[in-house]
Kinemage of the C-alpha trace (Angstrom):
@kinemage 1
@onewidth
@group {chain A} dominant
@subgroup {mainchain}
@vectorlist {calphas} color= white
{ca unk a 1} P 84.406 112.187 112.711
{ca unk a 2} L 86.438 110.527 110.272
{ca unk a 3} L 86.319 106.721 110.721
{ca unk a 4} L 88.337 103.862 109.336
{ca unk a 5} L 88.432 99.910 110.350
{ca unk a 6} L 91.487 97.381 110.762
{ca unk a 7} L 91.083 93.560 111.702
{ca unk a 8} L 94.551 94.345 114.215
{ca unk a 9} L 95.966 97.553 115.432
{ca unk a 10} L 98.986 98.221 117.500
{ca unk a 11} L 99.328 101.040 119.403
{ca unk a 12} L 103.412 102.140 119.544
{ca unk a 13} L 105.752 101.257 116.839
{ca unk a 14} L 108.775 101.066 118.986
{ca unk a 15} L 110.739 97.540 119.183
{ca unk a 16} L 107.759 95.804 120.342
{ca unk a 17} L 105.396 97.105 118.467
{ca unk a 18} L 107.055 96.430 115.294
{ca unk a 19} L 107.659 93.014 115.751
{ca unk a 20} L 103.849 92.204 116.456
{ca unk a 21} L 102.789 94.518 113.745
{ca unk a 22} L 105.928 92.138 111.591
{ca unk a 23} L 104.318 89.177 113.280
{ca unk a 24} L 101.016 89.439 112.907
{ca unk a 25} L 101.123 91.006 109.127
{ca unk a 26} L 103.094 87.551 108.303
{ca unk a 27} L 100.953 85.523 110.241
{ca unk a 28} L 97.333 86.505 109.120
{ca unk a 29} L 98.355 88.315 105.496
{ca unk a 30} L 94.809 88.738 104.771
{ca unk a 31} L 94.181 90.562 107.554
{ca unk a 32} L 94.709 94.644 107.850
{ca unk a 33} L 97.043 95.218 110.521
{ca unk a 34} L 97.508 99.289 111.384
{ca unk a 35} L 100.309 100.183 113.718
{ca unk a 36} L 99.857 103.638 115.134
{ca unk a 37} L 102.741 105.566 116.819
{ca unk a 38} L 102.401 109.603 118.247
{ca unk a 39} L 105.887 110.496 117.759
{ca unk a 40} L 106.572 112.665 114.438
{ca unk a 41} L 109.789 109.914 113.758
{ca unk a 42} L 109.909 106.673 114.186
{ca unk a 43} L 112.308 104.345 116.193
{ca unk a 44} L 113.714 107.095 118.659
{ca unk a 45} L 114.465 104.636 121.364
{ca unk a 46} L 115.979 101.952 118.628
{ca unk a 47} L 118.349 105.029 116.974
{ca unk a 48} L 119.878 106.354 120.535
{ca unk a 49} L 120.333 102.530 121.990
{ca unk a 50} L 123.781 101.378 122.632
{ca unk a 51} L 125.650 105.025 121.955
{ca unk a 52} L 123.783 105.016 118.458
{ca unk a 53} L 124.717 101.808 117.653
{ca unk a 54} L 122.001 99.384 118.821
{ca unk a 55} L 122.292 96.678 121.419
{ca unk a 56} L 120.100 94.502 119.725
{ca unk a 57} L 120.331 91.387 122.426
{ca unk a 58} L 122.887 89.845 124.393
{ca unk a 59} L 124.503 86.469 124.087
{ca unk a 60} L 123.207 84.760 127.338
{ca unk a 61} L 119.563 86.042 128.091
{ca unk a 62} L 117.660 84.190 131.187
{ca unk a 63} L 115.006 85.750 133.245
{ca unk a 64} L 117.482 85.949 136.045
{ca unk a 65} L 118.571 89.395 134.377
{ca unk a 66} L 115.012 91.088 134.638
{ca unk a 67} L 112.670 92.584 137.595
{ca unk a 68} L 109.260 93.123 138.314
{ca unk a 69} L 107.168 90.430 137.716
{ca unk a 70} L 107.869 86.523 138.580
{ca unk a 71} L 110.583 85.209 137.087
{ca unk a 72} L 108.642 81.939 135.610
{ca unk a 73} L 106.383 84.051 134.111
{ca unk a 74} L 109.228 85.827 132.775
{ca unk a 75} L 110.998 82.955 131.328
{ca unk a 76} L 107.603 81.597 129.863
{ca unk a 77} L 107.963 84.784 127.069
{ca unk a 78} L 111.491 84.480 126.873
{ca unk a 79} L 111.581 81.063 125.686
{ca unk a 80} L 109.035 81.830 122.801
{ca unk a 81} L 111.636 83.548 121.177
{ca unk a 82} L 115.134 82.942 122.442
{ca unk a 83} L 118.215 85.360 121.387
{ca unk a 84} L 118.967 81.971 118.796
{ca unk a 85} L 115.766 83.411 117.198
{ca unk a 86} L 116.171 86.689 117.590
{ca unk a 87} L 120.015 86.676 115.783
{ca unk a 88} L 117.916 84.502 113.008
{ca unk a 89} L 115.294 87.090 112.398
{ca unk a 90} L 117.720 89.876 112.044
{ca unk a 91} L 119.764 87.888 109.499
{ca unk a 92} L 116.626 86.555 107.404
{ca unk a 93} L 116.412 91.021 107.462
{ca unk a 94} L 119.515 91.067 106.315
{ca unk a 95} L 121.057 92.648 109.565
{ca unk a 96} L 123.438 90.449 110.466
{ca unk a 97} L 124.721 90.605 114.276
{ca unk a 98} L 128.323 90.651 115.675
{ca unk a 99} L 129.155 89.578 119.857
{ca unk a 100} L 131.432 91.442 121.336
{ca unk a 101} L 133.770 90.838 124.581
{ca unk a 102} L 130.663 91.560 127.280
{ca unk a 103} L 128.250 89.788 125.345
{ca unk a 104} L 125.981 92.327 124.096
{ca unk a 105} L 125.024 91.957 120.017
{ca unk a 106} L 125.036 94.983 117.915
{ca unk a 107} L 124.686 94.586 114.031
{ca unk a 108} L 127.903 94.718 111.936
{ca unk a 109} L 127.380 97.975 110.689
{ca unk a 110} L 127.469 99.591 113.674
{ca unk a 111} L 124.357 101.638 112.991
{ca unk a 112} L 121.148 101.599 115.032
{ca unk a 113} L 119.583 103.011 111.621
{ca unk a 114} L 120.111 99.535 110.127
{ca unk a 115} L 118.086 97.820 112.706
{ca unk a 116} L 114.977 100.313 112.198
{ca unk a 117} L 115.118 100.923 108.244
{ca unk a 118} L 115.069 96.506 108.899
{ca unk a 119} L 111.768 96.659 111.106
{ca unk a 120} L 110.314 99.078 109.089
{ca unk a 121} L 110.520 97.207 105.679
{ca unk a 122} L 109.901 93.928 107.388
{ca unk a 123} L 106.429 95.532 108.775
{ca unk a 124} L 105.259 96.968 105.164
{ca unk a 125} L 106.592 93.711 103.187
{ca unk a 126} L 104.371 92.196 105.415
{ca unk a 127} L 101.815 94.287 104.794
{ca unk a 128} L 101.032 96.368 107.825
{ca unk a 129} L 100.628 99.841 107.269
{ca unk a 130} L 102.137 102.528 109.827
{ca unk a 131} L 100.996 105.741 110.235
{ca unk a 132} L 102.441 108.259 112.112
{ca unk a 133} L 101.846 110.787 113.791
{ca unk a 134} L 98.824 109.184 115.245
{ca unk a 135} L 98.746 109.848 118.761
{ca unk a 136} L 95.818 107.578 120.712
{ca unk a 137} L 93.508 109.746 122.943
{ca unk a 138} L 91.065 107.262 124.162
{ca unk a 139} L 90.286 103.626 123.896
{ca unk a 140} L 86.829 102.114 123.545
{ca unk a 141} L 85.824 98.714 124.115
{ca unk a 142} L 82.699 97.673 121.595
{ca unk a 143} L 80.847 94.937 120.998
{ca unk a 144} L 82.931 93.956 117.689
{ca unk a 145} L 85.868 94.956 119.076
{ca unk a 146} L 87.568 98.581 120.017
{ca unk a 147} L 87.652 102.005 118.678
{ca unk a 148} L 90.651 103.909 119.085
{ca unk a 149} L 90.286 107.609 118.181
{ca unk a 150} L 92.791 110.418 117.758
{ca unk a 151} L 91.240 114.261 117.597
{ca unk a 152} L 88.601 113.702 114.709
{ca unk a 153} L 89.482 110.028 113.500
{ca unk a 154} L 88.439 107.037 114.624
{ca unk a 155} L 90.000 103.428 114.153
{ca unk a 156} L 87.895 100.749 114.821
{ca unk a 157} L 89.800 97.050 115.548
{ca unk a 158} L 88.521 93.679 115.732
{ca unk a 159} L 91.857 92.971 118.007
{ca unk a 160} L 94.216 95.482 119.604
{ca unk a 161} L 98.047 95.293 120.740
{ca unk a 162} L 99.023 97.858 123.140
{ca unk a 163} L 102.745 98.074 122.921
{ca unk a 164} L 102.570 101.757 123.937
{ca unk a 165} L 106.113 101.562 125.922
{ca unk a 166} L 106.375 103.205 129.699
{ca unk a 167} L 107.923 106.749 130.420
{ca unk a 168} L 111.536 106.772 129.710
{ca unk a 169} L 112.943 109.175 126.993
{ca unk a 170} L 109.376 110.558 126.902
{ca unk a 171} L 110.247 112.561 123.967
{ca unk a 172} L 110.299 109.682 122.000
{ca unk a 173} L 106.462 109.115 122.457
{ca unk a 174} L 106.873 106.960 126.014
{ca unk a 175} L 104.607 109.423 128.313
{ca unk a 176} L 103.048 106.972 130.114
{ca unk a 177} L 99.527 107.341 128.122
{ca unk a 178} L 99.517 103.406 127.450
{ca unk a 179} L 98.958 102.476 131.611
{ca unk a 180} L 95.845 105.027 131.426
{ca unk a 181} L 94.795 103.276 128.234
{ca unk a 182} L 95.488 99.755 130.058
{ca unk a 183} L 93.388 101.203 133.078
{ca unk a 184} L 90.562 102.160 130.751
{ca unk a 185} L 90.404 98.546 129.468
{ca unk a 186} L 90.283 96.887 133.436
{ca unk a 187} L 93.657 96.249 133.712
{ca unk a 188} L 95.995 97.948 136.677
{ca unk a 189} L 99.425 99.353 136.816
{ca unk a 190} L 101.975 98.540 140.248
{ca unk a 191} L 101.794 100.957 142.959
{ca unk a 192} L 104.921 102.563 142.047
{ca unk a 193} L 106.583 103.544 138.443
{ca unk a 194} L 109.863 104.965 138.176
{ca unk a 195} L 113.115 105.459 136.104
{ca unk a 196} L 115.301 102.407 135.683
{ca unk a 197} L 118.540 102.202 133.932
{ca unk a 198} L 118.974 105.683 134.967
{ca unk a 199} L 122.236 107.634 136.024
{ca unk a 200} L 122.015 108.673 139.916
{ca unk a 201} L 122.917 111.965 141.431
{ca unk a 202} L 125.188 113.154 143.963
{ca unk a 203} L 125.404 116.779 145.348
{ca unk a 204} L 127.552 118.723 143.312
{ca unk a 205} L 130.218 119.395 146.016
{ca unk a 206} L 131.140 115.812 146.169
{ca unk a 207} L 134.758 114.491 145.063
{ca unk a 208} L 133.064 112.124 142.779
{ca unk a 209} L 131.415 114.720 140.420
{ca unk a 210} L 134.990 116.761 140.397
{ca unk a 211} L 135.927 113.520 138.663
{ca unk a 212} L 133.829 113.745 135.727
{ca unk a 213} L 135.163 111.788 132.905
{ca unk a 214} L 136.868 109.249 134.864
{ca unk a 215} L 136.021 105.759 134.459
{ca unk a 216} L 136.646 102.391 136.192
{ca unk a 217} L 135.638 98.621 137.089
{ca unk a 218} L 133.931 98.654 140.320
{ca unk a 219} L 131.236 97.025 142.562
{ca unk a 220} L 128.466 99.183 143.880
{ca unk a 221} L 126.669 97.469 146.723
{ca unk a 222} L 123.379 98.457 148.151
{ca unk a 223} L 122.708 97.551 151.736
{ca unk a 224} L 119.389 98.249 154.059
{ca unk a 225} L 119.843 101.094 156.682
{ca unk a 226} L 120.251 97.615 159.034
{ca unk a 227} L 122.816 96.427 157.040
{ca unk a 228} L 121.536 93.924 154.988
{ca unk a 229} L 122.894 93.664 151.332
{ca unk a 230} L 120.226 94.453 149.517
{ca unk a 231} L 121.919 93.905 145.713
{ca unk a 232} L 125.404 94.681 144.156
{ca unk a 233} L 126.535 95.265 140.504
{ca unk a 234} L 130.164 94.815 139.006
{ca unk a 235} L 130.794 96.752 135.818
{ca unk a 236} L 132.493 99.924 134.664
{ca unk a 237} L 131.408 103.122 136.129
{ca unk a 238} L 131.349 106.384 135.282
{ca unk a 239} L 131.884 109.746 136.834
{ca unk a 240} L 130.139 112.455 136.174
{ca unk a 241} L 129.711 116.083 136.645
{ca unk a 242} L 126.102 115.259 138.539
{ca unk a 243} L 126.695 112.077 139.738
{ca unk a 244} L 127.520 108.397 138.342
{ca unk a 245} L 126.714 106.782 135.303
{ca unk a 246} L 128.124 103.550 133.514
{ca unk a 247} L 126.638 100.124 133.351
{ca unk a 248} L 127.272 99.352 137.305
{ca unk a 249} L 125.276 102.725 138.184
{ca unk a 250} L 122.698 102.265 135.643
{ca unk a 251} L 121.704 98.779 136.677
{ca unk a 252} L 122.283 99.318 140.698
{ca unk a 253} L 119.527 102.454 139.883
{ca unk a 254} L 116.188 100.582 139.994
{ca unk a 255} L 117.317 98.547 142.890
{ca unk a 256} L 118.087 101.660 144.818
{ca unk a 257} L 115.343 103.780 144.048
{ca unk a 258} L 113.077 100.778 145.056
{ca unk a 259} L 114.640 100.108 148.331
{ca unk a 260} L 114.625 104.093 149.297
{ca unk a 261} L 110.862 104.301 148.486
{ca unk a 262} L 110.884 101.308 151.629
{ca unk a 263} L 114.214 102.486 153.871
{ca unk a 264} L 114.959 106.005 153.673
{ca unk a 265} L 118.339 104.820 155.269
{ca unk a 266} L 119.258 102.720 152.413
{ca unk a 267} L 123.022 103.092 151.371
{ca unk a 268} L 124.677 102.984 148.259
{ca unk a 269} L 128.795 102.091 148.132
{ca unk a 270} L 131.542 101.969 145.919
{ca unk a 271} L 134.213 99.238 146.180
{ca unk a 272} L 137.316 100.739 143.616
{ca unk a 273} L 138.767 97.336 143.705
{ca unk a 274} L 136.625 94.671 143.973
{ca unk a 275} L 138.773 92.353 143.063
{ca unk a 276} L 141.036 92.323 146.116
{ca unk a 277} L 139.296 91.878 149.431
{ca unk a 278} L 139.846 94.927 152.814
{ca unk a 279} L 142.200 92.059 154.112
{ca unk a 280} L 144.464 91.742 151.112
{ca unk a 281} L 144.857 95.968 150.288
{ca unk a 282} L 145.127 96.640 154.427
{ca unk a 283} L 148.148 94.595 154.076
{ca unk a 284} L 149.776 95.982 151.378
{ca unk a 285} L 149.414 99.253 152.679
{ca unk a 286} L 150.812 97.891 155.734
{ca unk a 287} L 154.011 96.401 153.742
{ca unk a 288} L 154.526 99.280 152.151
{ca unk a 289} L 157.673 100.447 153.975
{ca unk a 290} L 159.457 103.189 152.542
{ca unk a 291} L 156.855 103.511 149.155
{ca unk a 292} L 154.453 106.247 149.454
{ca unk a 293} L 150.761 105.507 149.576
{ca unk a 294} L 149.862 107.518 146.628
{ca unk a 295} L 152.480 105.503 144.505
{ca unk a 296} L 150.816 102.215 145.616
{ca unk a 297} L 147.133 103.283 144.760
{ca unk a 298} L 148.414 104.457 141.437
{ca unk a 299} L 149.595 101.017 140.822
{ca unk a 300} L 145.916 99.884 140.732
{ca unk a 301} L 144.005 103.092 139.962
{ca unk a 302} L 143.585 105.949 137.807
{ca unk a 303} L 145.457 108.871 138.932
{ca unk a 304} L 142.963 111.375 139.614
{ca unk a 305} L 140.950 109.029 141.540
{ca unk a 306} L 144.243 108.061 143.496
{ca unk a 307} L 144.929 111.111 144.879
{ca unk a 308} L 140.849 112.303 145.500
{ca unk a 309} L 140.377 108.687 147.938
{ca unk a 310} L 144.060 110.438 149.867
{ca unk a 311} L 142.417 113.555 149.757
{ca unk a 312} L 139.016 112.475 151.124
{ca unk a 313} L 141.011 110.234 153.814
{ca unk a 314} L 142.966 113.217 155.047
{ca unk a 315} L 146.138 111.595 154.347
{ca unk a 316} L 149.093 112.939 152.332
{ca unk a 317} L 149.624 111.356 149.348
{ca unk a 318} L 153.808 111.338 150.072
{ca unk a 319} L 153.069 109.509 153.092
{ca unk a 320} L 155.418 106.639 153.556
{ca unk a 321} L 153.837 102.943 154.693
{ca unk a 322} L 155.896 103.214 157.462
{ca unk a 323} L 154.344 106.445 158.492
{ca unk a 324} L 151.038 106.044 158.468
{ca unk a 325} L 149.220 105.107 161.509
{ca unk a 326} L 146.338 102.173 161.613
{ca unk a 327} L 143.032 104.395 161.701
{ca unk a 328} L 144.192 106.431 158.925
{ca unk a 329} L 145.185 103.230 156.970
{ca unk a 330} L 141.752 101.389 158.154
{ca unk a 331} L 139.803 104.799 157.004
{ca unk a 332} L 141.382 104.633 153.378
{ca unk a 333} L 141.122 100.966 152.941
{ca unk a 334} L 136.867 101.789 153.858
{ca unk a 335} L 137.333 104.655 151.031
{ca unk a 336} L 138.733 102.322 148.565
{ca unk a 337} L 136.543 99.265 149.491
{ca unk a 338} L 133.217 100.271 150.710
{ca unk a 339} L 133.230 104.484 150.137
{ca unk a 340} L 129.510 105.158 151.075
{ca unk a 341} L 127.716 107.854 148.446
{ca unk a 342} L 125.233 109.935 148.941
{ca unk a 343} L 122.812 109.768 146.763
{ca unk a 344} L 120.303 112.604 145.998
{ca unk a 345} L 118.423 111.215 143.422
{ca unk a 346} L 118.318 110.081 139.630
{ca unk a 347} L 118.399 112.101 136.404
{ca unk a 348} L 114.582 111.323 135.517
{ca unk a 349} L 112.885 109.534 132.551
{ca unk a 350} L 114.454 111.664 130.173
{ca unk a 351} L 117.838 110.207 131.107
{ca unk a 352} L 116.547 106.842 131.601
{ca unk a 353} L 116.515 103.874 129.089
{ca unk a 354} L 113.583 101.580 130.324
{ca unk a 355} L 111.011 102.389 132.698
{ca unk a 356} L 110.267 99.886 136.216
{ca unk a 357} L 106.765 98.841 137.312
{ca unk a 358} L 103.715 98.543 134.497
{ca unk a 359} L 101.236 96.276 134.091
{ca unk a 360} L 101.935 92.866 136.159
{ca unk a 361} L 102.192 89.661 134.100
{ca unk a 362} L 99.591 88.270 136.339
{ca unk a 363} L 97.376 89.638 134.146
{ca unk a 364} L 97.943 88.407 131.054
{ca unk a 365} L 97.813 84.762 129.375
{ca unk a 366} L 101.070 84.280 129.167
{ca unk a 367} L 101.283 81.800 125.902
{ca unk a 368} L 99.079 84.583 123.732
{ca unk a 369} L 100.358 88.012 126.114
{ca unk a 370} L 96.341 88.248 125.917
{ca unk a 371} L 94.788 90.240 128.502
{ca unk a 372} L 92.982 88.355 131.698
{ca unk a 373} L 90.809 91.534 131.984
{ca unk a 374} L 89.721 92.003 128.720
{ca unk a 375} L 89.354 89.292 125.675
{ca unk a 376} L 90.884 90.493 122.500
{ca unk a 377} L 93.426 92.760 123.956
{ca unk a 378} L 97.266 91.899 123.579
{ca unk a 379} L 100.411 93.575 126.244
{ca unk a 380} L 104.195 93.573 124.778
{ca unk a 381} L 107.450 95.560 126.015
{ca unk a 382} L 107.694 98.266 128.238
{ca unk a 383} L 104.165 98.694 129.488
{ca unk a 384} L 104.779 95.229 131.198
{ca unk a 385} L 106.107 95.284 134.787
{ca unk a 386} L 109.574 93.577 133.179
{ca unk a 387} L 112.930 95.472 133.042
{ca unk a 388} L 116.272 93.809 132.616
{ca unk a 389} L 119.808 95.077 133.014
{ca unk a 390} L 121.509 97.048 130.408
{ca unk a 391} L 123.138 94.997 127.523
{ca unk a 392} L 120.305 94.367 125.457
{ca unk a 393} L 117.874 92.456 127.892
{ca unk a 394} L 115.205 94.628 127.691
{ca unk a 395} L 115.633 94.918 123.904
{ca unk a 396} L 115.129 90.378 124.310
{ca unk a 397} L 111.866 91.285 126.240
{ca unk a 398} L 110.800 93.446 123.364
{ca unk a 399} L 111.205 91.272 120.409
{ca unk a 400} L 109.780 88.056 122.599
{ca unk a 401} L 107.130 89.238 124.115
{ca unk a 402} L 105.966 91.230 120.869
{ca unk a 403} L 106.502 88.092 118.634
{ca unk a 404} L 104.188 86.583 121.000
{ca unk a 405} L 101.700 89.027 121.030
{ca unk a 406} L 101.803 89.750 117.340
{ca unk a 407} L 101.756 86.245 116.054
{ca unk a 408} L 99.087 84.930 118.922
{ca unk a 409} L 96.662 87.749 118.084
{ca unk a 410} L 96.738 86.799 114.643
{ca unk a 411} L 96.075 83.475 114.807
{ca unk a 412} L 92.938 84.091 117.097
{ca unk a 413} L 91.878 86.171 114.695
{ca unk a 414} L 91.965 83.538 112.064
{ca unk a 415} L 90.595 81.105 114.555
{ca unk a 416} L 87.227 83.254 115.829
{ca unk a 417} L 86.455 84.506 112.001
């Protein structure tokens, strides 16, 4: 076997890897710091974020917008290296970021390629060395350290960063090998993993999927099969030939998925216009007079959509407000306002942009992202029970938690030598 030796190796050079392989290259630069990643190209994840574009953060990041584990140990990382930072990074990379109307931060070229070529250089100014494709089979823990070996090489590491990512987009290297590595070092995983950020089906004969293309503000609500509201999302949403998709569908997804695993009779509804209450569009249907229902739902809707709720309340379009009777107004004001969906499912991992569940924060030092369960063993991004809505949260939780990591491994290093 083939064997080499590093003082700090990271295993996955996706957004968190890169910054603590950036982090801790800067902070210990006489140190050899080897990031290892399986995929044959690098970045995947970074290049196809935000439409090809790159979401890099979002202007207002609090650990109100993430899941999984607590939300003070959330804010703990967070706060290590806050979005000012992050926006001051990317400039000192020369990427410099521009906010647009919801928030999110993309850099002013428009070009996720920017933000990757930018991690890349910053890693191997620093320093570090990358090497690719170097997929991890097995990791050993030894007396001086760990061995990580891949087919007939061997790596051995004084400290290790596991920044191996979860399961979404799985073709991008994300298989879920780094929670059997964290299991092989004492560390456990949450009962249940799944896709998050994740369109959601619908059987194929529903109205909703003969609407594919079709987009608009709404508020999906999630409520227990006893009624309870369980969570609710405002944002645009998108119809689809399987299902729904958009920013209000993707976030709503984890929350839904979760609750289903609980209450199979968990329900999942649309409200087209969310900002105008059952009250206020029950009267205006009921004022209507001589104007025909479809015209007045085309005054606040798109077309198609219009005529699909008529459709799907059995009521004529043409029908005049002076026509139509109270349960067929009642039943289209529920279509408009609260239209129950039935959901079948989700489009997987390969359709989903961050991954729920991981390792819990619980066990890991939260000022050094050092494991509890083993010494000299760092967590960052994905593999971390943390996910936050789309918008570049979870692309925040990547660059904080791997600064940490990157730059608190380093410095123990320097400290135990």
């Amino acid at each position: 076997m083939k064997r080499d030796a590093a003082d700090i190796v990271i295993i996955g050079a996706g957004a968190a890897g890169l910054m603590a392989t950036i982090f801790a290259a800067r902070q210990a630069p006489e140190a050899r710091v080897v990031a290892l990643d399986g995929a044959k190209s690098l970045g995947a994840k970074i290049l196809v974020a935000g439409g090809g574009r790159c979401n890099v953060t979002h202007h207002a990041v609090d650990e109100r917008s993430f899941n999984g584990s607590s939300p003070n140990s959330i804010r703990n990382v967070l706060r290590r290296f806050p979005v000012e930072e992050t926006v001051r990074f990317f400039s000192e990379l020369g990427v410099a970021l521009k906010r647009e109307e919801t928030g999110k931060l993309f850099p002013t070229t428009d070009k996720a390629r920017t933000v990757l070529d930018a991690l890349l250089k910053a890693a191997r100014d620093a320093g570090a060395e990358i090497r690719f494709p170097w997929r991890v089979e097995s990791v050993v823990r030894t007396a001086d350290g760990f061995e990580v070996t891949s087919g007939g090489q061997s790596l051995e590491a004084k400290r290790l960063v596991l920044a191996s990512g979860g399961r979404s987009l799985p073709k991008s290297g994300s298989d879920g090998l780094g929670y059997t590595l964290a299991q092989s070092l004492g560390h456990s995983v949450t009962d249940h993993i799944w896709p998050a950020l994740v369109p959601l089906t619908l059987s194929k004969n529903h109205f909703i999927c003969g609407l594919s293309g079709l987009s608009a503000p709404v508020e999906l609500v999630l409520n227990s099969g006893s009624g309870k509201k369980l969570a609710s999302m405002r944002g645009s949403m998108l119809c689809a030939h399987f299902g729904v998709s958009g920013p209000a569908a993707l976030d709503i997804s984890r929350h839904f998925t979760h609750a289903k695993r609980n209450d199979p009779d968990t329900r999942l509804s649309i409200n087209w216009l969310p900002d105008s209450t059952p009250e206020e569009i029950d009267e205006e249907l009921r004022n209507l007079g001589a104007g025909s229902v479809i015209a007045a739902l085309k005054r606040r809707l798109p077309e198609r959509l219009a005529h699909a709720l008529c459709e799907y309340a059995q009521i004529p379009g043409s029908t005049r407000g002076s026509e139509l009777g109270r349960q067929p107004r009642r039943e289209l004001v529920e279509a408009i306002t609260s239209l129950a969906i039935p959901v079948t499912g989700d489009r997987g991992y390969n359709y989903a942009e961050v991954t729920a569940g991981g390792v819990p924060l619980a066990e890991v030092q939260l000022k050094t992202m050092e494991s509890r369960c083993t010494s000299g063993l760092h967590l960052c991004g994905e593999i971390c029970d943390v996910d936050g809505r789309i918008g570049g949260f979870n692309f925040q939780w990547a660059w904080a938690s791997g600064f940490v990591a990157g730059a608190e491994c380093a410095k123990l290093l320097r400290k135990r030598r």
